[in-house]
C-alpha positions as a Markdown table, in Angstrom:
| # | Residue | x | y | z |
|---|---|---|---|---|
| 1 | Unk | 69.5 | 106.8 | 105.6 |
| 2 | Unk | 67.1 | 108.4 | 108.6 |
| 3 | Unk | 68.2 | 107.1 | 112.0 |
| 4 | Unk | 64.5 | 106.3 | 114.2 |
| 5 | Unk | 65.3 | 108.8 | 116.2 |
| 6 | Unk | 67.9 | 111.7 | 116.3 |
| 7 | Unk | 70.0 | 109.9 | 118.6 |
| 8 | Unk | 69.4 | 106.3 | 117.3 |
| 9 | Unk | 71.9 | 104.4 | 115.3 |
| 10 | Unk | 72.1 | 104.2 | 111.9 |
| 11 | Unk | 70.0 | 101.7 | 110.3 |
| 12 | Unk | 69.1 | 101.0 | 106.3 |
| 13 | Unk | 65.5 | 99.1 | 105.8 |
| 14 | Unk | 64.5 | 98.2 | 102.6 |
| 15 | Unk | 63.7 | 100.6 | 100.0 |
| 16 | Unk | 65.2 | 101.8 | 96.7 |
| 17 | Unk | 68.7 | 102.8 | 98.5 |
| 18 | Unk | 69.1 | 99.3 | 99.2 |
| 19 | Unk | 68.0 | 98.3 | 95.3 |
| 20 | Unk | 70.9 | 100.8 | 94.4 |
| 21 | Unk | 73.2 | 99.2 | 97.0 |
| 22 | Unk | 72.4 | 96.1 | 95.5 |
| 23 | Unk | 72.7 | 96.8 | 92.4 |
| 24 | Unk | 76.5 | 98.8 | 92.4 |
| 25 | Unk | 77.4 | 96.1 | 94.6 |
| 26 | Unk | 76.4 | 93.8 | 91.7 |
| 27 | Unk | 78.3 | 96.3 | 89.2 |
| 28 | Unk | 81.4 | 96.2 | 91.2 |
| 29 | Unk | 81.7 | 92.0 | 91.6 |
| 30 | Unk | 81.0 | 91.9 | 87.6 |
| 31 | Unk | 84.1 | 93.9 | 87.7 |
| 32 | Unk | 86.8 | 91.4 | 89.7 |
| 33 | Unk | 89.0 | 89.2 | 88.4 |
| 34 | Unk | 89.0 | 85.7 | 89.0 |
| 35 | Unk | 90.5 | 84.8 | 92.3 |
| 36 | Unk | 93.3 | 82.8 | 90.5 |
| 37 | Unk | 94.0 | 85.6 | 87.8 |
| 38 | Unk | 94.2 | 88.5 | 90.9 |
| 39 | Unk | 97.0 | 85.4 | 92.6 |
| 40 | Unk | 98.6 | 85.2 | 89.6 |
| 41 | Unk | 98.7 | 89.0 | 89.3 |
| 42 | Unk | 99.8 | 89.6 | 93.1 |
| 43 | Unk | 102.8 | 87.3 | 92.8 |
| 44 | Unk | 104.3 | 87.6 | 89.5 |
| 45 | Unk | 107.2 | 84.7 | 88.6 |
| 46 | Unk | 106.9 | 83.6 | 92.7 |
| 47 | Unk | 110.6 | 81.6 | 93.5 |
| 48 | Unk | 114.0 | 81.7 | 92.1 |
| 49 | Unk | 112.9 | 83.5 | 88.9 |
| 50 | Unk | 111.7 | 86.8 | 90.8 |
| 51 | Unk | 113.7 | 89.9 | 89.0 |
| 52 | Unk | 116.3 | 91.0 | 92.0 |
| 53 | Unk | 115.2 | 94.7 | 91.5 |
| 54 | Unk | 111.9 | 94.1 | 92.9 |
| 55 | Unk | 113.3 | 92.0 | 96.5 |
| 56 | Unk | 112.3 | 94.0 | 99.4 |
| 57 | Unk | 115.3 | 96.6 | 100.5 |
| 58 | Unk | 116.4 | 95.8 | 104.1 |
| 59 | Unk | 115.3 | 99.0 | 106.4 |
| 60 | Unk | 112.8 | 100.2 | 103.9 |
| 61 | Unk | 109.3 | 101.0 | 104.8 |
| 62 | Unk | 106.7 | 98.7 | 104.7 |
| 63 | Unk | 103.9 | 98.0 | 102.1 |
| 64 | Unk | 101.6 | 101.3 | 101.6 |
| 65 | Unk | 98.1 | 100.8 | 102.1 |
| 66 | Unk | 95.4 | 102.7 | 100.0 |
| 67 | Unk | 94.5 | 105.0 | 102.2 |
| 68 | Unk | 98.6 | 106.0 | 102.3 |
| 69 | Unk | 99.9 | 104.6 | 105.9 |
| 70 | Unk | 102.8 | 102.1 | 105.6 |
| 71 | Unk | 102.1 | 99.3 | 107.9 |
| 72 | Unk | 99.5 | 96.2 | 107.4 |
| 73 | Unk | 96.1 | 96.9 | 106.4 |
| 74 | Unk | 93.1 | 97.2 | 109.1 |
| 75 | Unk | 90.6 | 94.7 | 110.0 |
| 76 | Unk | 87.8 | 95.9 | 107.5 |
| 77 | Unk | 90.5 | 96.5 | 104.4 |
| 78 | Unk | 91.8 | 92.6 | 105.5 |
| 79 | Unk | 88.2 | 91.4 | 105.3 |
| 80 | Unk | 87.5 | 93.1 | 101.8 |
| 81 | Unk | 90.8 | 91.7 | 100.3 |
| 82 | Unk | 90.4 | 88.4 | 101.6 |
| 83 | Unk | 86.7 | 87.9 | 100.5 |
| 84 | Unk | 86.1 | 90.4 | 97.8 |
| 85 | Unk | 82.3 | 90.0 | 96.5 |
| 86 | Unk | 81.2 | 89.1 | 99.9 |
| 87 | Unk | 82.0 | 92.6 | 101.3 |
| 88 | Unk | 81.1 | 94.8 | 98.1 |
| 89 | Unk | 77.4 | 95.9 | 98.9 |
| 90 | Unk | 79.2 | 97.3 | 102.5 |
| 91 | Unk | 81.5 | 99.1 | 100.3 |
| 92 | Unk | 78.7 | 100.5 | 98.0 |
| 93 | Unk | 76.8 | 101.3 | 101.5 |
| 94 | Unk | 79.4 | 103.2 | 102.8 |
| 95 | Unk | 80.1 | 105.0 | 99.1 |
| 96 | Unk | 76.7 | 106.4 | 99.4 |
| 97 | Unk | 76.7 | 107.4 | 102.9 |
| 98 | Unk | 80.0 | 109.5 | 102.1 |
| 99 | Unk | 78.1 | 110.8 | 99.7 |
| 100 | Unk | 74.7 | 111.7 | 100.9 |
| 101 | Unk | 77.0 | 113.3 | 103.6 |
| 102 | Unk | 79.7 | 115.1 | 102.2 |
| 103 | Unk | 78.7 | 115.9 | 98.6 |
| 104 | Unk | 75.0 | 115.7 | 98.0 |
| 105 | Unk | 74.2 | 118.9 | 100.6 |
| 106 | Unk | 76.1 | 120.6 | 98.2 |
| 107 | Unk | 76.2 | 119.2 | 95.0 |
| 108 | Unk | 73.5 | 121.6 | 93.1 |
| 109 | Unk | 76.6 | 124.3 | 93.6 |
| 110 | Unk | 79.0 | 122.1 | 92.6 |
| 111 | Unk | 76.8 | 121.4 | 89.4 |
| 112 | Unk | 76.2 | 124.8 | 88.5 |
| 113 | Unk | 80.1 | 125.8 | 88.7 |
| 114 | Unk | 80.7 | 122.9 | 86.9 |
| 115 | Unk | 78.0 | 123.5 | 84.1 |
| 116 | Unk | 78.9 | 127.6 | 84.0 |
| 117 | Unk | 82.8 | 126.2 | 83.0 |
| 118 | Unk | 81.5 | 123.9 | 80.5 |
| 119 | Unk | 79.8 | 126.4 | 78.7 |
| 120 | Unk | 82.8 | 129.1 | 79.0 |
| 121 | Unk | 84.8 | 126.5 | 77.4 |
| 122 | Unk | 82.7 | 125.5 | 74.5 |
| 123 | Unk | 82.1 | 129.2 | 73.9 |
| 124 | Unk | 85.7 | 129.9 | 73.8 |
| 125 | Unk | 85.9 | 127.0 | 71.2 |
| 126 | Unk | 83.0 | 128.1 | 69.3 |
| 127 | Unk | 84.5 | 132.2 | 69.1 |
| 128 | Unk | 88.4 | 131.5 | 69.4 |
| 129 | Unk | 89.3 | 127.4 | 68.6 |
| 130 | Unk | 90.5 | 125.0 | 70.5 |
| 131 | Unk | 93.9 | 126.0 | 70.7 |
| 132 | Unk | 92.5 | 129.2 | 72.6 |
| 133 | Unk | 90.6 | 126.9 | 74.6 |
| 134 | Unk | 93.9 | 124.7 | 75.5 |
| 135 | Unk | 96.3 | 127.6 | 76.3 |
| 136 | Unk | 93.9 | 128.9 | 78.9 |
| 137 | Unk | 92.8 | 125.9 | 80.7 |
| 138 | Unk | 95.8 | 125.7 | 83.0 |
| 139 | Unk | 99.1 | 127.3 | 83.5 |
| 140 | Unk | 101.0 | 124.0 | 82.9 |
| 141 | Unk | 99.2 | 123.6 | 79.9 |
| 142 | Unk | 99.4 | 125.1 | 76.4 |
| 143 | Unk | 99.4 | 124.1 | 72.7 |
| 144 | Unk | 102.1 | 124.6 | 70.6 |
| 145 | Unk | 102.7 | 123.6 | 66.9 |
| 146 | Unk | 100.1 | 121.0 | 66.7 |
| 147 | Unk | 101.4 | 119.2 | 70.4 |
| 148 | Unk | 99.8 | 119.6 | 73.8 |
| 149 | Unk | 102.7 | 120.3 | 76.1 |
| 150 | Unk | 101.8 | 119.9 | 79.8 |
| 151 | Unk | 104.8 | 121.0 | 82.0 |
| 152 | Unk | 106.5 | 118.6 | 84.5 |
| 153 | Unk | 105.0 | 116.0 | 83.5 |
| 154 | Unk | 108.0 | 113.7 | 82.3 |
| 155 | Unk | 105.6 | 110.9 | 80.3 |
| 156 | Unk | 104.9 | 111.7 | 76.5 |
| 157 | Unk | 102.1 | 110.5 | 74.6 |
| 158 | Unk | 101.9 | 109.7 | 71.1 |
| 159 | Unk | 98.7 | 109.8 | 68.7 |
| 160 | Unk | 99.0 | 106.4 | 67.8 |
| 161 | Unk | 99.6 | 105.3 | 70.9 |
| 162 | Unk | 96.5 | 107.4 | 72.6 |
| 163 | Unk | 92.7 | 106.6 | 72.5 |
| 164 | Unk | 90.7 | 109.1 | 69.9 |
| 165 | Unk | 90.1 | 112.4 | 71.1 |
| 166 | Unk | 91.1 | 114.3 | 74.5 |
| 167 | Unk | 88.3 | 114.5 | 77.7 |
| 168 | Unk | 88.2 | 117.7 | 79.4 |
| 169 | Unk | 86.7 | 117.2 | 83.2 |
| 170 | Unk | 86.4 | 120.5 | 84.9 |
| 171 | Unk | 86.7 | 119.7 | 88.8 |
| 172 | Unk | 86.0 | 121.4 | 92.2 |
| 173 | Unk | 88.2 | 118.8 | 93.5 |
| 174 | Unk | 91.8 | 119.1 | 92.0 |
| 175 | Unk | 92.9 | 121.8 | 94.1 |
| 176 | Unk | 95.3 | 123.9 | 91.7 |
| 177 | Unk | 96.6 | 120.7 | 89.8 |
| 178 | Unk | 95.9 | 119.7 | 86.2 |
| 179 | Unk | 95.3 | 115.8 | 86.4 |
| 180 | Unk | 96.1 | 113.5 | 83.8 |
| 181 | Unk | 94.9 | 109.8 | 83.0 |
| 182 | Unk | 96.0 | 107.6 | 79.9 |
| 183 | Unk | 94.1 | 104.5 | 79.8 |
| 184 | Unk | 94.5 | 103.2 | 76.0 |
| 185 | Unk | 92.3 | 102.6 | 74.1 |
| 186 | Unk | 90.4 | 105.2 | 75.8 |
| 187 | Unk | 90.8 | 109.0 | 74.9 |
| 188 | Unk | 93.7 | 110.7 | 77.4 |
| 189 | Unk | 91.6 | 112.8 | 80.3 |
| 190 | Unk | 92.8 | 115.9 | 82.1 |
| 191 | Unk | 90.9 | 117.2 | 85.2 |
| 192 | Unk | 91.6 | 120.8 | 85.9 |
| 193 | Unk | 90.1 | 123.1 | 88.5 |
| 194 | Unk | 87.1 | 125.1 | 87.2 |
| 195 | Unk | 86.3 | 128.4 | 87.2 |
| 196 | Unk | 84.4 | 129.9 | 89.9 |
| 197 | Unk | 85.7 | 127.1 | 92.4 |
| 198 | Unk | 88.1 | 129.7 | 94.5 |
| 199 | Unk | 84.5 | 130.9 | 95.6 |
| 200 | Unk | 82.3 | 128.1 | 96.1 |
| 201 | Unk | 82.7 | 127.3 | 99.4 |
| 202 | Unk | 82.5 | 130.7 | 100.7 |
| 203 | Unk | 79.3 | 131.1 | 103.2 |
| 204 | Unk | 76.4 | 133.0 | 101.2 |
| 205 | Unk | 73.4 | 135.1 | 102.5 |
| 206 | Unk | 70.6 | 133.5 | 102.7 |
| 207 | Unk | 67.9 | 136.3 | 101.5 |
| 208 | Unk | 65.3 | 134.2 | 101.9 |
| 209 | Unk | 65.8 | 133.8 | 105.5 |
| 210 | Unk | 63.3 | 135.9 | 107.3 |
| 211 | Unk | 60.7 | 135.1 | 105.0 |
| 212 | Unk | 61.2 | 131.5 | 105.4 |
| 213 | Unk | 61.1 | 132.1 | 109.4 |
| 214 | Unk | 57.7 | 133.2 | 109.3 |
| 215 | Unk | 57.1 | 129.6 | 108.2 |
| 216 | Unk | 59.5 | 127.6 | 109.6 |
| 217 | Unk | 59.7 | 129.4 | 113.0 |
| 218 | Unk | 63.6 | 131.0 | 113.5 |
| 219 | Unk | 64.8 | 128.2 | 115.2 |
| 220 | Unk | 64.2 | 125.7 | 112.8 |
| 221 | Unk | 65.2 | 128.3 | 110.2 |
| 222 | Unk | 68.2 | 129.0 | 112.6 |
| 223 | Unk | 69.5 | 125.9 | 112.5 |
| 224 | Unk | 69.0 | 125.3 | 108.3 |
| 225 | Unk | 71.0 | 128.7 | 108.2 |
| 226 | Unk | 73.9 | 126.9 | 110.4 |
| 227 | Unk | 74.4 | 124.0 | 108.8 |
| 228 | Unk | 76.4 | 125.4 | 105.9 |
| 229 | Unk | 78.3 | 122.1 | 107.1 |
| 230 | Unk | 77.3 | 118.6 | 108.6 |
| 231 | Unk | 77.1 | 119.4 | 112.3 |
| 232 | Unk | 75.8 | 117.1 | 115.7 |
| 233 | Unk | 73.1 | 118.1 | 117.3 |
| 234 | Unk | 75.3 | 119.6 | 120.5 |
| 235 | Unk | 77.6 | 121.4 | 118.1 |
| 236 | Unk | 74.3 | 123.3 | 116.8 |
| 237 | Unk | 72.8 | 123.6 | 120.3 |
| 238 | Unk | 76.1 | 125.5 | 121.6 |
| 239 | Unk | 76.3 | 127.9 | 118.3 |
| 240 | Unk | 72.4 | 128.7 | 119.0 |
| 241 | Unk | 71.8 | 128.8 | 122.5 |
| 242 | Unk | 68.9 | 126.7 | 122.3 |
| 243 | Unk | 68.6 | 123.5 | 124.6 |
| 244 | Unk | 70.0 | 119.9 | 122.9 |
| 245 | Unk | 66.2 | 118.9 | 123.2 |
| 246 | Unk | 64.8 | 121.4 | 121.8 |
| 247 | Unk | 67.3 | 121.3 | 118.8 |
| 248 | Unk | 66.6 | 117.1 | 118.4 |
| 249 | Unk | 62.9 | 118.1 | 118.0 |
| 250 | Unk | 63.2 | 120.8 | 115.3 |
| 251 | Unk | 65.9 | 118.7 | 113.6 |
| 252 | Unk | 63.3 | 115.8 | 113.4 |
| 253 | Unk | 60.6 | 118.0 | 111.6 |
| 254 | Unk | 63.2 | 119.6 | 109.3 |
| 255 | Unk | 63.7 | 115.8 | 108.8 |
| 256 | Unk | 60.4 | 115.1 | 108.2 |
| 257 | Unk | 59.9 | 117.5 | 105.6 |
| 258 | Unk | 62.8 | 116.9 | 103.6 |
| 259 | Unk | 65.2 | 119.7 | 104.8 |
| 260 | Unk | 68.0 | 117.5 | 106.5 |
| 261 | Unk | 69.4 | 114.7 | 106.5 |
| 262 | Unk | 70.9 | 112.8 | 109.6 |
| 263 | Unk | 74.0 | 110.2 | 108.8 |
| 264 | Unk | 75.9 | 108.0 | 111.8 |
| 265 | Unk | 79.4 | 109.3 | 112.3 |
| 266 | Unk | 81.0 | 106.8 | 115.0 |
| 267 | Unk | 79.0 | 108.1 | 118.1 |
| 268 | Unk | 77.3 | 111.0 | 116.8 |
| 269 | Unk | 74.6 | 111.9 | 114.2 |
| 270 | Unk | 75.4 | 114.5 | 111.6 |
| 271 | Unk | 72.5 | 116.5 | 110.3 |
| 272 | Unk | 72.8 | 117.9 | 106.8 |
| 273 | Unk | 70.9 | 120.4 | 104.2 |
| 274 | Unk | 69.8 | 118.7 | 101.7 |
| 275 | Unk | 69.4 | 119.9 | 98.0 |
| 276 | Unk | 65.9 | 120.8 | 98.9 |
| 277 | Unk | 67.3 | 123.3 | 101.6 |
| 278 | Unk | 69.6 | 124.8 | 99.6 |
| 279 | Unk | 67.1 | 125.5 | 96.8 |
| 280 | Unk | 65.0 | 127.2 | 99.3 |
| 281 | Unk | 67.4 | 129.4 | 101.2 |
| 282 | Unk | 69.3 | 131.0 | 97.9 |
| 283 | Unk | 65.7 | 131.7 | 96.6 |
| 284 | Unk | 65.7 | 134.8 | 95.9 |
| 285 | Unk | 62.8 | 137.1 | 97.2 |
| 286 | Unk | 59.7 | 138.5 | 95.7 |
């Protein structure tokens, strides 16, 4: 993931990131259809035996691409639909970029909210029973007479027509939603917000701070402390005052040692805590 140089581009050598690459990319193309199947999907009974309710309405908007514009797809989303398999390890590449950039700086706080509703819930089971368990999870959900009953949601679900059981996936990414998905024969998931999540993205003190200066220097600790989000080296030179030089050369040793990570974001680099960082600046002290 390390550019050569805190300005260079962004380029992947060999090593296990590429095996993992490799290896989701070959995970993915194991998934595909067949190329006639995926036609024979994307133009269902093609001629004068097309249902009338599905012909295009005159004035309506266009087709809706993934990411949600109407209008034709892009270049890139063109290439990967034409040629499938031959673009997957790109799209693995760029999965685990978004990653290492957006979620993995923070991810051992995500965990531990994630872990500290996991156990609230199994202990509310364990004291109270599951129905205790369901009534609380969400204000749109409650059980009732042997049924879960999830409000505005206009679908019903019977047992025999569900998987076994009912996965509970507490989330710091639902926003205030309760999410469903019913994919028989697997069990029916909801994802709901979990507890703690209103506060996880608040900034924290970082007691360890002036202890770790008089080993880092406080620049370099400086510019750990700032980077509660990804941030280009002249963003963090005009929060500090220090020089853009002297901020490239004290992001390269934090580098070095495992502290940051840098990720190419169109013309700039992004330089990141890493887990390790994290670890060391919620330590608490002696």
């Amino acid at each position: 993931m390390d550019p050569a140089g805190p300005a260079a581009g962004h380029r992947r050598g060999p090593g296990p990131g590429a095996a993992r690459r490799a290896g989701a990319a070959r995970r993915l193309r194991r998934r595909l259809p067949q190329p006639g199947a995926r036609r024979a999907r994307a133009h269902p009974g093609a001629g004068a035996g097309r249902d009338p309710r599905h012909a295009p309405v005159p004035g309506a908007p266009g087709p809706r691409t993934p990411a949600g514009r109407t209008g034709p797809p892009g270049p890139r989303l063109r290439a990967l639909q034409a040629s499938p398999p031959a673009q997957l390890e790109r799209l693995a590449e760029e999965i685990e970029t978004y990653w290492e950039l957006a979620l993995a700086p923070y991810w051992a706080r995500i965990r531990a909210a994630l872990d500290a509703d996991v156990f609230h819930r199994a202990r509310q089971v364990a004291e109270h029973g599951t129905g205790r368990l369901l009534n609380e999870l969400h204000p749109s959900a409650s059980w009732d007479d042997n049924a879960l009953r999830i409000a505005r949601r206009r679908r019903t679900l019977s047992r025999q027509g569900a998987g076994d059981g009912l996965l509970l996936i507490p989330s710091a990414f639902t926003g205030p939603h309760l999410l469903t998905r019913l994919m028989p024969p697997e069990p029916p998931q909801l994802a709901y917000p979990a507890r703690g999540i209103g506060a996880l993205w608040e900034s924290r003190p970082a007691p360890a701070a002036n202890a770790l200066a008089a080993v880092l220097g406080r620049s370099r600790t400086r510019l750990l402390t700032e980077l509660d989000s990804p941030a280009s080296t002249t963003e963090l030179a005009r929060r500090t005052g220090l020089s853009p030089a002297g901020v490239s050369q004290y992001l390269t040793a934090l580098r070095d040692a495992g502290l940051v990570s840098a990720h190419r974001a169109g013309r700039s680099v992004l330089y990141a805590r890493t887990s390790v960082a994290e670890a060391v600046l919620a330590a608490p002290r002696p």
